[in-house]
C-alpha positions in Angstrom: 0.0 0.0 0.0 1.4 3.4 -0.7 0.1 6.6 0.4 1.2 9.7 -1.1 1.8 13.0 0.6 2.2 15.6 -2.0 4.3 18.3 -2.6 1.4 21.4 -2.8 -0.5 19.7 0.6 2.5 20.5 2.7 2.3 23.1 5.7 4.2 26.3 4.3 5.2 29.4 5.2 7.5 32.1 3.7 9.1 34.4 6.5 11.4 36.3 3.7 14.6 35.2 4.8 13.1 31.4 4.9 10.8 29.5 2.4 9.9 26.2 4.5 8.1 23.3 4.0 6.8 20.8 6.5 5.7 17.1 5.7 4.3 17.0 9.2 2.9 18.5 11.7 5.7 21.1 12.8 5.6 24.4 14.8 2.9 26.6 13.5 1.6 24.3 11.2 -0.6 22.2 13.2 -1.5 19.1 11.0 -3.3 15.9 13.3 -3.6 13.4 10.7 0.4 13.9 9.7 1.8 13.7 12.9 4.9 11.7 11.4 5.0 8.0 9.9 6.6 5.6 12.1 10.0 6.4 13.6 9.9 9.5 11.1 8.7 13.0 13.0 10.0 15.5 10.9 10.7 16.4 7.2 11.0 19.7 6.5 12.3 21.1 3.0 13.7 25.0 3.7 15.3 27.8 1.5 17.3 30.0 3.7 18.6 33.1 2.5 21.9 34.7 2.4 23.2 36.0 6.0 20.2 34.4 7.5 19.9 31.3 9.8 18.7 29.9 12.8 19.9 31.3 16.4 21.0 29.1 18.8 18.3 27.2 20.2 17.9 23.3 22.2 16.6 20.2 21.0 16.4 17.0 22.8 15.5 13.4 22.5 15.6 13.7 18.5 18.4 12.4 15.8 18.4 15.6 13.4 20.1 14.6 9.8 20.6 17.4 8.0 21.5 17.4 4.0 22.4 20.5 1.6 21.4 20.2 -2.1 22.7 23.3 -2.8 24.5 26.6 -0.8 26.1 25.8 2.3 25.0 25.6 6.2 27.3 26.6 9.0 26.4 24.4 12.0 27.7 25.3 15.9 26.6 23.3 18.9 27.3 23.1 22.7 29.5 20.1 22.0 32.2 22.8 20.7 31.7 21.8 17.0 31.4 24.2 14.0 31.1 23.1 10.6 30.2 23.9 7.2 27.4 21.1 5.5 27.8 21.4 1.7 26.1 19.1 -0.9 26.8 15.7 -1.0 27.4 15.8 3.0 25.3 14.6 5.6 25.4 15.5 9.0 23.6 13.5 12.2 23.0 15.0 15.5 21.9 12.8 18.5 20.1 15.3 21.1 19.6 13.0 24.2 20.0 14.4 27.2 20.4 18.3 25.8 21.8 20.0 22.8 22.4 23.9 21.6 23.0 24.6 18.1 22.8 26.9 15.5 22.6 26.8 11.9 23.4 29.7 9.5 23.8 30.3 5.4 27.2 31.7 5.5 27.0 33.1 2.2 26.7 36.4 1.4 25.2 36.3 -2.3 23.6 32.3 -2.6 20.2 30.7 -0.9 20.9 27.4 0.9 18.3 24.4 0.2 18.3 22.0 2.7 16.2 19.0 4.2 16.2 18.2 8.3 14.8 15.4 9.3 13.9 14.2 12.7 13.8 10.3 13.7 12.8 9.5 17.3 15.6 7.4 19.0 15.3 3.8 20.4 15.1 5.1 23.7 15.2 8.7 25.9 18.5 10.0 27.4 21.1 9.3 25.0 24.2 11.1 25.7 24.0 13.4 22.7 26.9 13.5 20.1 27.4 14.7 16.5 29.4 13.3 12.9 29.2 15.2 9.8 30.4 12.9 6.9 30.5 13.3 2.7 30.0 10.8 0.2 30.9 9.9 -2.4 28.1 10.5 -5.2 29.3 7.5 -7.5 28.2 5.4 -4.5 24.4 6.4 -5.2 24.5 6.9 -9.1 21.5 5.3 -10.5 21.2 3.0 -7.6 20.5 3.6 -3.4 23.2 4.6 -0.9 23.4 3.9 2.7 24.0 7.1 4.3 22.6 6.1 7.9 22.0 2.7 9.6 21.8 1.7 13.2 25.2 2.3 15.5 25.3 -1.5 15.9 24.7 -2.4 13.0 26.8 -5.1 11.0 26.7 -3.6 7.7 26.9 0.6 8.1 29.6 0.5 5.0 30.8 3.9 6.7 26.6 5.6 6.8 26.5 7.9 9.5 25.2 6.1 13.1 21.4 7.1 14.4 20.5 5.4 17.2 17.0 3.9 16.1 16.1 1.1 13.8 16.2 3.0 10.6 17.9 3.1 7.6 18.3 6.2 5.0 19.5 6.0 1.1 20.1 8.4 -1.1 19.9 7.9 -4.6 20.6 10.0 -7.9 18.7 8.8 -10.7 19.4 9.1 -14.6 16.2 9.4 -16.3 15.4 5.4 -17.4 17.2 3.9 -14.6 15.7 1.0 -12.2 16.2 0.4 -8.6 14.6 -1.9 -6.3 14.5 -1.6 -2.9 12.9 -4.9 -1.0 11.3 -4.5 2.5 11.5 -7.1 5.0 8.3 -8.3 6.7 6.5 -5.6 9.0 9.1 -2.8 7.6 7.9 0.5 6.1 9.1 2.7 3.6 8.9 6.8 3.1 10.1 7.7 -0.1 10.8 11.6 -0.5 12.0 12.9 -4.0 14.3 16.0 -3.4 14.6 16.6 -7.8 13.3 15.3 -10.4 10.3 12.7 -10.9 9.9 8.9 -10.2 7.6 6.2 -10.4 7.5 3.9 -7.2 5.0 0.9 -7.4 3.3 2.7 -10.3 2.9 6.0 -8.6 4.3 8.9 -10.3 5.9 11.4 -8.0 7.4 14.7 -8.5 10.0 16.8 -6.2 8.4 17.6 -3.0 6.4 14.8 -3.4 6.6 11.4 -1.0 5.3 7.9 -0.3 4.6 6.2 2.3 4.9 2.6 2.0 3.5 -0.5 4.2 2.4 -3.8 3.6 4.6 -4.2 0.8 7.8 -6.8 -0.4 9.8 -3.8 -2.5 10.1 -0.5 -3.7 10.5 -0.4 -7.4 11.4 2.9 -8.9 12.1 4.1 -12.0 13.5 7.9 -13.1 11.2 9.6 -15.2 13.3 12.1 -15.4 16.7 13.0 -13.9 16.1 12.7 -10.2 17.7 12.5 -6.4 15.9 10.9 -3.5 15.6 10.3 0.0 14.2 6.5 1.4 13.5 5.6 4.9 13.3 1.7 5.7 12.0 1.8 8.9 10.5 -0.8 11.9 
């Protein structure tokens, strides 16, 4: 069964210096049937001008991945890190116990795009911690990368370590090409497409657009046109 969310049925809001989407419920947009799906709380799609950002404010109890498809991000935190997130790097922040951080577009002239997503962790108090990591974008040509997986598990192949019983991919697509994705039984899928256009399971999806996916053995997708996205395999 899939169920599609799409793109226009979002919450949105444009502040000026930031264009945001929300696939779920999420601050002022107060959405009860799309509270989340599964382990997944929070996909939000934003457009941050130049110069503008985020102040330093907590979080807790949350792993927060964060990916740039274009611009930059400039990330500090109470842990003493500062970074700069730039496309084609992930970066995962366990909250736990208690984080501050801030997140800025450092750039004076260009927009930074950008998705955050939330995942609730296996369990409450966590001591928090942080990895930013960049990979390398053959590994997802045409087919799924692993760019997050459980800290134990077996098979992380170097994806960043969330502390739930998830796993995140991120694929770029030529138009024409296959993938297949199959779901072990009681799993779930949410599909997001960040660019471009797909068909999953016969749906056709467009950027902004997403699927969620239960009660079935795969996710096959086919680029109709050039695209990049986001899949969740979750518990």
């Amino acid at each position: 069964m899939l169920r599609i969310r799409k793109s226009e049925d979002r919450g949105h809001f444009n502040h000026g210096w930031l264009d945001t989407y929300h696939s779920f419920s999420f601050g002022e947009y107060r959405d009860p049937e799309h509270m989340g799906f599964q382990a997944l709380r929070v996909i939000n799609e934003d457009r941050v001008q130049p110069g503008e950002g985020f102040g330093m404010h907590p979080h807790h109890d949350m792993e927060i991945v964060t990916l740039v498809l274009s611009g930059s991000l400039e990330h500090k935190d109470s842990m003493g890190n500062g970074e700069v997130l730039r496309p084609g790097e992930l970066q995962r922040m366990s909250a736990g116990t208690g984080i501050l951080h801030s997140e800025f577009n450092p750039s004076a002239t260009e927009p930074v795009h950008l998705y955050q997503i939330w995942i609730k962790p296996e369990r409450k108090g966590l001591e928090p911690s942080y990895e930013q990591k960049a990979f390398d974008p053959e590994g997802r040509r045409n087919r799924l990368q692993l760019v997050a997986a459980p800290r134990d598990a077996m098979l992380r192949e170097g994806a960043l370590a969330i502390q739930q019983d998830a796993r995140v991919y991120l694929g770029s697509f030529e138009k024409g090409a296959r993938a297949a994705h199959e779901l072990a039984p009681g799993r779930h899928a949410w599909l997001q497409v960040l660019k471009g256009s797909v068909e999953a399971n016969g749906a056709k999806l467009k950027a902004g657009d997403a699927a969620a996916i239960s009660d079935e053995k795969a996710l096959n997708l086919t680029a109709t046109g050039d695209a990049d996205v986001l899949l969740f395999d979750l518990a």
